[in-house]
N, C-alpha and C positions, 0 to 999 in steps of 0.2 A: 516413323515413316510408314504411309502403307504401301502392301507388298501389290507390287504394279503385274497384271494379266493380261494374255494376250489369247483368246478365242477365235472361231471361225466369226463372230458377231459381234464382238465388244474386245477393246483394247481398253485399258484402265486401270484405277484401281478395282482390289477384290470390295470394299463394301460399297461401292458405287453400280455394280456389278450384280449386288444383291439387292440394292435397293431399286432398280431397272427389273428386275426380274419380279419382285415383290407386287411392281407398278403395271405389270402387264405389261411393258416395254418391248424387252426383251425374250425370245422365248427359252424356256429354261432346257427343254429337250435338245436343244443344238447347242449346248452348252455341254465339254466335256467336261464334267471332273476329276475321271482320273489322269487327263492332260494336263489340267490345273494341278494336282498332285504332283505329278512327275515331275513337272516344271520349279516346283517350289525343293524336291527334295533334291533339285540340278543345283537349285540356287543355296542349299545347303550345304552340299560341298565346298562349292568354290567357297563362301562364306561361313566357317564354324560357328563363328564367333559374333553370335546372334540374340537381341537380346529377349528377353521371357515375356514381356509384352507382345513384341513382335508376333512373336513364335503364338502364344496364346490368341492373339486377334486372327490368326490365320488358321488356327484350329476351328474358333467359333465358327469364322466366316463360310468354312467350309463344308461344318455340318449343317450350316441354315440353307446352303444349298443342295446337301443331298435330303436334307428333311424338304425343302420347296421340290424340286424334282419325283419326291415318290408321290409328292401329294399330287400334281400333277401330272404322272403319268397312271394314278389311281385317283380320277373325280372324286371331290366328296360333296355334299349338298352346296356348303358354305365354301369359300376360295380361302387359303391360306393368308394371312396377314401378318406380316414380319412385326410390324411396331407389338402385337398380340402376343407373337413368340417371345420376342425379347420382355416384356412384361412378364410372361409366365418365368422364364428363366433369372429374374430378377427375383423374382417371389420366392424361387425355389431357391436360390443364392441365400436371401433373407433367411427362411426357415434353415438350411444349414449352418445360417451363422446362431443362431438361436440353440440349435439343438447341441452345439460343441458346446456354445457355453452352458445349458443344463449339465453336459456330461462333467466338465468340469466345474460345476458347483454340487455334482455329487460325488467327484474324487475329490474334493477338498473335506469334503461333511464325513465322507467315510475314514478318511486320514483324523479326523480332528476325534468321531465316535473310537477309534481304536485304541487313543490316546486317554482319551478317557476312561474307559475300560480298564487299561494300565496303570491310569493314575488312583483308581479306586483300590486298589491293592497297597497302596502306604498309608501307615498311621504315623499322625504325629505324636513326636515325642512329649510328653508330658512328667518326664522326672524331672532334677536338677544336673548340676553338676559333676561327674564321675567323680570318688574318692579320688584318684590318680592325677587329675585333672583341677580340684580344688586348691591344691597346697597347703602348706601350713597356717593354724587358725593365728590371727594378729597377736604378736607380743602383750602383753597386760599395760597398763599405765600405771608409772609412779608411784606410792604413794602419797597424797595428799592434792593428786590431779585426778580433775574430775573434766566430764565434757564440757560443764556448765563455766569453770573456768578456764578452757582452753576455747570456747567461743566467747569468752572476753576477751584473750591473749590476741585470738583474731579481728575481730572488731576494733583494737587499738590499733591494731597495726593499721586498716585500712581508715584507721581518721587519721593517721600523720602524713601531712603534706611533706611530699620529694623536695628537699632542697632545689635551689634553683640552680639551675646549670651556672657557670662561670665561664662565660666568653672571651677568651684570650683577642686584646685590641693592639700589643706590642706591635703587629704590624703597620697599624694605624697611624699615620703622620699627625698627632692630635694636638701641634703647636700650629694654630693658627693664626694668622696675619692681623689685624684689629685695621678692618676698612676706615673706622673714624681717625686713626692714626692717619694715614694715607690721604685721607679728607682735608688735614691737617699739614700735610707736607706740602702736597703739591700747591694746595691755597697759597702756604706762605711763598713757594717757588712761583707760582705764576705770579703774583706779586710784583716781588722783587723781577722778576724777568720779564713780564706783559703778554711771551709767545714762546713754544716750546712743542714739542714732540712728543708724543707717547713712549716711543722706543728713549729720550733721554730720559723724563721720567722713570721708569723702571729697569734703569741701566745698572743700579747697584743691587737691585734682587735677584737672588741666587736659588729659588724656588718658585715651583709656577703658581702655585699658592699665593705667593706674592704678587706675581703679574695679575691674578687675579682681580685680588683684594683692590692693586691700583686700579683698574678696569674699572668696579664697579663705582670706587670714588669718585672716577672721571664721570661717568655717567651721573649719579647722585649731584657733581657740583654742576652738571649743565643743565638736569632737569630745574635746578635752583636760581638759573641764571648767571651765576658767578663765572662761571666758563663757557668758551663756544669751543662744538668740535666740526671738523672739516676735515677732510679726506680728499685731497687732489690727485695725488697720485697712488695707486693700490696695495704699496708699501709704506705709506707715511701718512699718521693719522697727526695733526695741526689741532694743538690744544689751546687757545688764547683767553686773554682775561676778558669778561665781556662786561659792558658797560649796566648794569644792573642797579635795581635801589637794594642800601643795604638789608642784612638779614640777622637777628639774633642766631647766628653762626652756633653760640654755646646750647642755646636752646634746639636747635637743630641736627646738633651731636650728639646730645644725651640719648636717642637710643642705638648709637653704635660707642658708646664707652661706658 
């Protein structure tokens, strides 16, 4: 926010104030500054807690008017030109940023040269092992073992294929149902009975393996024709014998038995 002035000529802000005065507007000699001072260091009390922007744009502002003020109560050929100032103080901004960082890329170069220096004073080591530090020389080999045949011993070893693991199935239910069986049962029940249910179907199995296996028989004899299914209500699936041309039934089993 900028810091608002109030003069014998101008009420405002401070860079509105300068740039009025830059413009021949305003004249700068009836312009007090150290009233502007005072004012701001009133406004500093009441207000500590000021931020550095602030605080810095009201510094500038202030010397560009005691710099405009000497120039004009001291003529000089050419008239002062604020946008001019502020370019030069740009420029001069730029070269100090330039020259910090020269100085620190010759404290880095100096640090890095010291180190060097430093590191010039070790040699490396070019012996072996300390005596104390070797340990004892290898045991000898066997008689009648030589390397030649203990890189055969190893070589055997790595052509024998790992037995194969053995996969414990005990938990495995591996008696399963025989769908052709099932193909077989219900054929001869629908049969002899014409119409029947799913759930009596598979009313004497006692594993779901077995509801299964009947599942898929039903399916298997409808895609055949031999049975129709129907589902009227969403608990009772209607298994019936349907009117179909016959089928070599036996040749039709042969791959589920």
């Amino acid at each position: 926010m900028t810091y608002e002035v109030e003069t014998a000529v101008f009420a405002g802000p401070l860079h509105l104030l300068v740039q009025l005065i830059n413009r021949h507007i305003v004249d700068v000699t009836r312009v007090s500054i150290s009233g502007i001072v005072d004012d701001y260091l009133e406004h500093l009390e009441s207000e500590p807690e000021q931020e550095l922007d602030g605080v810095s744009a009201f510094v500038l502002m202030t010397a560009m008017l005691m710099h405009l003020k000497a120039r004009f109560l001291l003529p000089e050929e050419e008239p002062a030109d604020l946008e001019e100032e502020l370019a030069l103080l740009d420029e001069r901004d730029r070269l100090l940023a330039r020259l910090l960082t020269f100085l620190t890329f010759q404290d880095v170069a100096t640090v890095l040269g010291h180190r060097i220096v430093e590191s010039a004073r070790y040699v490396g080591r070019t012996v072996g092992v300390d005596r104390e530090l070797g340990g004892s020389p290898p045991p000898a080999l066997p008689p009648g073992v030589t390397p030649r045949t203990l890189a055969a011993l190893v070589e055997d070893l790595t052509k024998t294929e790992p037995a194969a693991p053995e996969v414990d199935v005990d938990h495995l239910d591996l008696d399963l149902p025989s769908v052709g069986d099932a193909i077989e049962d219900i054929r001869a029940r629908i049969t002899a009975e014409l119409e029947s249910t799913f759930e009596r179907l598979v009313a004497h199995c006692t594993r779901r393996v077995e509801g299964a296996a009947y599942f898929l028989a039903v399916l298997e004899l409808a895609r055949w024709g031999i049975v129709s299914v129907a589902q009227d209500e969403p608990s009772e699936i209607a298994v019936r014998r349907a009117q179909a041309p016959a089928l070599d039934l036996a040749a039709v089993l042969g791959e589920y038995l």
